[in-house]
N, C-alpha and C positions, 0 to 999 in steps of 0.2 A: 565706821563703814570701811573693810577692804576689798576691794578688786569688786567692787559694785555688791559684794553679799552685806548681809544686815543682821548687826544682833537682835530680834526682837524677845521683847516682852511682852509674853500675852496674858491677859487675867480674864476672869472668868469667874462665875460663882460657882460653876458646879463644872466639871471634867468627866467625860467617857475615863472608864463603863460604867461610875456609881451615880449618872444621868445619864440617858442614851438617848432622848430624843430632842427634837428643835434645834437648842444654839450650841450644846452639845455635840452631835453630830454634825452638823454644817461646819463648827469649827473645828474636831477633828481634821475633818477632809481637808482643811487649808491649812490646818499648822503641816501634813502631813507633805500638802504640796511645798510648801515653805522648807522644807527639810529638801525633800528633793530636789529645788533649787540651791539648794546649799545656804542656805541663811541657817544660824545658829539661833535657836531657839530655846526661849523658857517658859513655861507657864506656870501661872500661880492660882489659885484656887484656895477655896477654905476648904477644912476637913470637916467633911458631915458625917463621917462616922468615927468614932474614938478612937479605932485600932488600925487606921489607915496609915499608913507610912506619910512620916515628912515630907521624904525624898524619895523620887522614885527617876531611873535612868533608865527613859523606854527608848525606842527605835529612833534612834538619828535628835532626839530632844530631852528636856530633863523638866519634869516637874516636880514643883515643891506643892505643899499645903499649910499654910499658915490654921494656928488651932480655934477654935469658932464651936461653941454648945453645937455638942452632939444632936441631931433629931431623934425627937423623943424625951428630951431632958424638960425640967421646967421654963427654963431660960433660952430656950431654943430661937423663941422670935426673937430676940435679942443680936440674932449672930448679925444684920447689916452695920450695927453700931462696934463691931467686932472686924469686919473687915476694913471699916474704916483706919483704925488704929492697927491691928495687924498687919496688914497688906502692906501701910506705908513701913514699919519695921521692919520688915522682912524684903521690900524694895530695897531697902536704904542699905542694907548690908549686900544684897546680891548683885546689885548694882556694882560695890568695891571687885565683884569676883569678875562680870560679865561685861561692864561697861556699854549697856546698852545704848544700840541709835534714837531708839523708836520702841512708844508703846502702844500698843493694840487691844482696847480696852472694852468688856462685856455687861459692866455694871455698873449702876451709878454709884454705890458707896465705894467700889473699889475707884472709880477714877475720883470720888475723893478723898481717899488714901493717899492715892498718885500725885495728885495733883498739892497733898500738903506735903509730901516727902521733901526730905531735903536732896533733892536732885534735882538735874537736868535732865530730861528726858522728855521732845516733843512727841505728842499721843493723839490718836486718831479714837475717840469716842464712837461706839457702834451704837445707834438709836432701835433697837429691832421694835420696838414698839412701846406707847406710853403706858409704862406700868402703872400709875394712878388709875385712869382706866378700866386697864384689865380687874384692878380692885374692886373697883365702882361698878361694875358690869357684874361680878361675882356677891357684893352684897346685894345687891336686887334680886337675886335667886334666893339667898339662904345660907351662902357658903358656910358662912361664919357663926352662923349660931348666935349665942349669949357674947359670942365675942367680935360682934360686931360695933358697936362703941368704940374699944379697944382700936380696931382694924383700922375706923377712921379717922381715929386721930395718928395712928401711924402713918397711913395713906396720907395727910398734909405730910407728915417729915419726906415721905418718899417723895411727894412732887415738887417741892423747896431743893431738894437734894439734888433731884434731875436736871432740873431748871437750872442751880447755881453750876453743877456738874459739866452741862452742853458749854453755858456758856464762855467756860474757862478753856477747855478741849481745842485743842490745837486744828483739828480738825472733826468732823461727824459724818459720820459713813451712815445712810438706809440704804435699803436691801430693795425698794421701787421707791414710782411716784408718790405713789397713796402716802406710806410714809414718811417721804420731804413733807406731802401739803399738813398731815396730824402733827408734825415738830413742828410747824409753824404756826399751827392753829393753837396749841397746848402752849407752847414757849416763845414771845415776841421778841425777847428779848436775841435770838438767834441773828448771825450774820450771815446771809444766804452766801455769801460767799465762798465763807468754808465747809459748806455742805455738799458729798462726793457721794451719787446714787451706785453701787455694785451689788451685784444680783446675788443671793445664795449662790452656792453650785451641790453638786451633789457628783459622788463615785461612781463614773457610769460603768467600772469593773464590778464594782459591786452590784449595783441595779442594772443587772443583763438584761437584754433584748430576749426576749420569749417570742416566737412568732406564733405558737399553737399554745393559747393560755390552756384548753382544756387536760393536758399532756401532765398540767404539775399538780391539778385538782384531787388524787388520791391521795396522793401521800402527806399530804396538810389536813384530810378529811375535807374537803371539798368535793361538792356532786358534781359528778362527770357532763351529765345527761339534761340539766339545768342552767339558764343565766343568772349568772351571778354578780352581784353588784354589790361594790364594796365600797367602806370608808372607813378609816383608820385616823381618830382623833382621841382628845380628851373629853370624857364625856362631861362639861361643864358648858356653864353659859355659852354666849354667843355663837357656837361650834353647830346650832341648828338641825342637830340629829333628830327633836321633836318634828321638825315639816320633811325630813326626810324620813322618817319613819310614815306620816301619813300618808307621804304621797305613793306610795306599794301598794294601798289599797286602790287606785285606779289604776297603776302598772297594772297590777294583776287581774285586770279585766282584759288587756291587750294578752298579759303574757302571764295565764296563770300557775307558772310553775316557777315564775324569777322568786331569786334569792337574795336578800339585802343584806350580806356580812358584815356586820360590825365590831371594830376592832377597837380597843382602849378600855379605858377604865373611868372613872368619874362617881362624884356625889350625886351626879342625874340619875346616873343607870337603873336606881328602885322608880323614880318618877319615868323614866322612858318604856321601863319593861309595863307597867302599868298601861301607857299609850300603845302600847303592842295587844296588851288583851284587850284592851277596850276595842279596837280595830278589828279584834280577829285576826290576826297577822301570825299567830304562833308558827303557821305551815310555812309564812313566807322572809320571817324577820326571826337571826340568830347572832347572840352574840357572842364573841369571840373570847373577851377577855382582852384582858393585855398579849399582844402577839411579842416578843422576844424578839429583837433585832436580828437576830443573826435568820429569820422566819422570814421578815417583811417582805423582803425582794423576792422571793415564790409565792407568798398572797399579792402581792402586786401583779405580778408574772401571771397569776392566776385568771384575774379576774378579766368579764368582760368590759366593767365600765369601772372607773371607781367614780366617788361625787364628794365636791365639796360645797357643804352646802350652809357654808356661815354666813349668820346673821348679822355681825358687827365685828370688824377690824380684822381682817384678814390681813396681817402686815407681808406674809410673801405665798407661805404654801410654798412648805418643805415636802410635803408629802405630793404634791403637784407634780416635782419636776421627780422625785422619786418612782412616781408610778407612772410618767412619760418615756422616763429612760427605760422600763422595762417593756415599753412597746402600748402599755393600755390606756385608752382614751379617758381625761380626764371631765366630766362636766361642774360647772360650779358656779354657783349665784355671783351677781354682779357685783361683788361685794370686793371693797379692801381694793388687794393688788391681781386679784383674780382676773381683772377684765385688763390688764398687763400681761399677765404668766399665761392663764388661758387663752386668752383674746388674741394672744401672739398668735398662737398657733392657726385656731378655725376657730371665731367670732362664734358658732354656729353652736361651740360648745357650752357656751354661755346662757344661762335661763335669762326668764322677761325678769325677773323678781326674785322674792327669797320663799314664795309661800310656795306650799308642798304641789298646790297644782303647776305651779310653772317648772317645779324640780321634774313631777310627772310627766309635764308633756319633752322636755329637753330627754327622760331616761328613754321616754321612749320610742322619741325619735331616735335616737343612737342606738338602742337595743334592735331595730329595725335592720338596720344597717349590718348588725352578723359581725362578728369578729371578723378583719378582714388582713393576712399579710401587709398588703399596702399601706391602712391607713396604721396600722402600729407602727411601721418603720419608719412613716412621717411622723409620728411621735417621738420618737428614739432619733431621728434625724435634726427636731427641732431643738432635742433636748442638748444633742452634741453642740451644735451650733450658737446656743446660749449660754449653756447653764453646766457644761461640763467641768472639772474643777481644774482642766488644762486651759480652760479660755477666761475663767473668773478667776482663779489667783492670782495672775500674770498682772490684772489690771488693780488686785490691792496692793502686790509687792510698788508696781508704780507709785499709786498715793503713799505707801509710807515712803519711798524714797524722798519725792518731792517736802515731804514732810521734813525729812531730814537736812537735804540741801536747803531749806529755806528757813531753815533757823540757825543752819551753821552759817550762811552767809551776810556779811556784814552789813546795816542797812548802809544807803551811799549818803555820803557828808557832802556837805554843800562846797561848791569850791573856791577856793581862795580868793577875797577880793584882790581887783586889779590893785595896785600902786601906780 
C-alpha cells in the first residue's frame, strides 16, 4: 500500500458485459469507483466463452480470465472445481507482477483458490447470498429436470465449500441485515466479529432522475395514456411474479387500463404466461423479454410504480435502489432486505404479506397517489444519500484498508519480565 492507494484484487465468476446483471453490475460500479480513487486494480474471472481474451486492459484496470469449460460444452458444470485450481495459478503468478494488498472476493470456489495459493494476501469474502439455497429453492420448482439428483449432490459440495470458505476469510462483507442473520443461521461456525454490513450502490449517472415518467414511454413502446407497472427480474422461483401477476386482476377493477410490464427471462415464463390466460389478463399483463442494459434506466425512468414482489431471500434488491435513483416508487413484499432498502424510505411502501391481494391493495394505493415530481425526487434523494456509489465505495475502500493494516501489524509480545 502507497500514499494510502491499494493494489486490489478482485475475483468474481462472471465479469461485465458477458453477465450484466446482479453482482456483475453492482461490482462494476465499485471496481470503477475504486479506479477513480486511484487504487490499482485487477480482476480475475473465469472464461465462459472459448474466444474471450485472457487479457484484457480496460479503462483505469486490467482483467485476466483464467480458462474454465466453455457454456454449452459437456463438462460445463464442472467449471467451480476449475476455478478452484485455476484461480489459485493464475493468483500465484500475478501476484509476482502486482503484489497485491488485499483481496476482494465473489465466489466461494474462488476464495478457495485464494485461500490455498501460495500467497499472502488478506481478503474480505462477499456473502451475497447462500447459494445452497438458492439451489434448494430452484429444485422444488423443476429447475433441473432428470438432473436433479446430480444438482444435489453438487449442492452439499457447494455448501461444505461456502462454509469452509467464510470461515477461513479474513473478513465477510453482506450487502443488509437479513443477510448477517441467513450467514449465521446457514453457518455457525462464523465469528460475528468479522462480519462488515455495506450496502450495494448503484450509478446514479447512469440511473437518471426522470421527473415526467410518461415523456420516455414512446420510444421503448410503452403506452402513453396508461399506468404502467413494472418489474424486472428472473423469471425463476422465489421472485413471486406468479402473486404479482394475480393480483392485476383486482387492480384492474380500480384501474382498468393499468399495465404490468414484465421484464427478464426464466424457465417460469411458459408456467406464468399460462396464469395470465387463465386470469384473463392478456389486455393487462405483457412481457417484455430480457430488456438489455444499456434500456433499463428508461424502463425504470418509465414506469409509474415498479414491484418487488419476492417470495424468499431477497438478499438486497439491485433493482430497488436502480429504479429509486431514476425517481420511480418502489413497492415490495416484506421479504429478505426489502423492509431495510424499502422500509428506509416510506414503510408505507411495503405490502402486509407476499399474497397477490396484499401486492393489490399496496399497487393500489400508490397508483392512487399519481405520479407525483415530489415523491420521485424523494426517491432519488433517498437513493443519493444511501446507496450512491460515491457514498458506498468510500466505506469498502475503509474495510479493505483496515484489512490490510491489521495483518501487517505485529501481534504485541508480552513484556519482559522484571529482573
Amino acid at each position: 500500500m502507497t500514499d494510502n492507494n491499494l493494489s486490489l484484487l478482485v475475483t468474481t465468476d462472471v465479469f461485465w458485459p458477458q453477465r450484466t446483471g446482479g453482482i456483475s453490475k453492482s461490482l462494476l460500479t465499485e471496481v470503477e469507483g475504486f479506479v477513480e480513487a486511484g487504487h490499482e486494480v485487477v480482476v480475475v474471472t473465469r472464461k465462459i466463452e472459448s474466444d474471450l481474451p485472457t487479457h484484457e486492459r480496460r479503462s483505469g484496470y486490467e482483467l485476466f480470465r483464467y480458462n474454465s469449460p466453455a457454456k454449452g460444452r459437456i463438462h460445463y458444470q464442472l467449471y467451480p472445481l476449475h476455478s478452484v485450481y485455476r484461480l489459485r495459478s493464475m493468483v500465484e503468478k500475478l501476484h509476482d507482477r502486482y503484489d497485491f494488498d488485499v483481496g476482494y472476493v465473489h465466489n466461494p470456489f474462488q476464495a478457495a483458490g485464494l485461500s490455498t495459493a501460495d500467497v499472502e494476501i488478506p481478503y474480505a469474502n462477499v456473502f451475497h447470498a447462500p447459494t445452497p439455497r438458492e439451489i434448494e429453492l430452484d429444485l422444488a420448482r423443476g429447475k433441473y429436470g432428470w438432473k436433479a439428483p446430480f444438482a444435489r449432490l453438487v449442492n452439499g459440495l457447494i455448501e461444505r465449500t461456502e462454509g469452509r470458505q467464510l470461515e477461513r476469510a479474513d473478513s465477510i462483507v453482506v450487502r443488509s441485515e437479513f443477510m448477517g442473520t441467513k450467514l449465521f443461521d446457514r453457518y455457525n461456525g462464523i465469528a460475528p466479529g468479522k462480519v462488515e454490513r455495506i450496502p450495494l450502490c448503484v450509478d446514479t449517472d447512469r440511473f437518471a432522475f426522470e421527473k415526467q415518467p410518461r415523456s420516455q414511454r414512446a420510444e421503448i413502446g410503452l403506452p402513453t395514456d396508461r399506468p404502467v407497472v413494472l418489474t424486472v427480474r428472473r423469471l425463476v422461483a422465489r421472485m413471486g411474479i406468479e402473486h404479482l401477476i394475480e393480483s392485476i386482476s383486482s387492480v384492474r377493477e380500480e384501474h382498468p387500463d393499468v399495465l404490468l410490464a414484465i421484464g427478464g427471462k426464466g424457465y417460469l415464463r411458459p408456467d406464468l404466461e399460462s396464469v395470465v390466460r387463465s386470469e384473463g389478463l392478456e389486455d393487462n399483463v405483457e412481457f417484455l423479454g430480457f430488456i438489455p442494459e444499456d434500456d433499463l434506466p428508461q424502463h425504470y425512468a418509465a414506469a409509474d410504480l415498479f414491484v418487488m414482489p419476492t417470495e424468499n431471500l431477497e438478499g438486497f434488491g439491485l433493482s430497488t435502489i436502480e429504479s429509486l435513483s431514476c425517481g420511480t416508487p418502489v413497492v415490495g413484499t416484506p421479504i429478505g432486505a426489502n423492509p431495510e432498502v424499502i422500509g428506509g424510505l416510506d414503510e408505507a411502501l411495503l405490502c402486509d404479506d407476499i399474497s397477490a391481494e396484499a401486492l393489490s391493495r399496496a399497487i393500489r394505493r400508490w397508483l392512487r397517489r399519481s405520479p407525483s415530481a415530489e415523491n420521485r425526487r424523494r426517491c432519488r434523494e433517498y437513493v443519493e444519500s444511501n446507496f450512491a456509489a460515491e457514498t458506498v465505495v468510500p466505506q469498502i475502500e475503509e474495510h479493505l484498508r483496515d484489512l490490510v493494516v491489521g495483518t501487517s501489524t505485529p501481534p504485541p509480545t508480552d513484556p519482559p519480565s522484571p529482573t
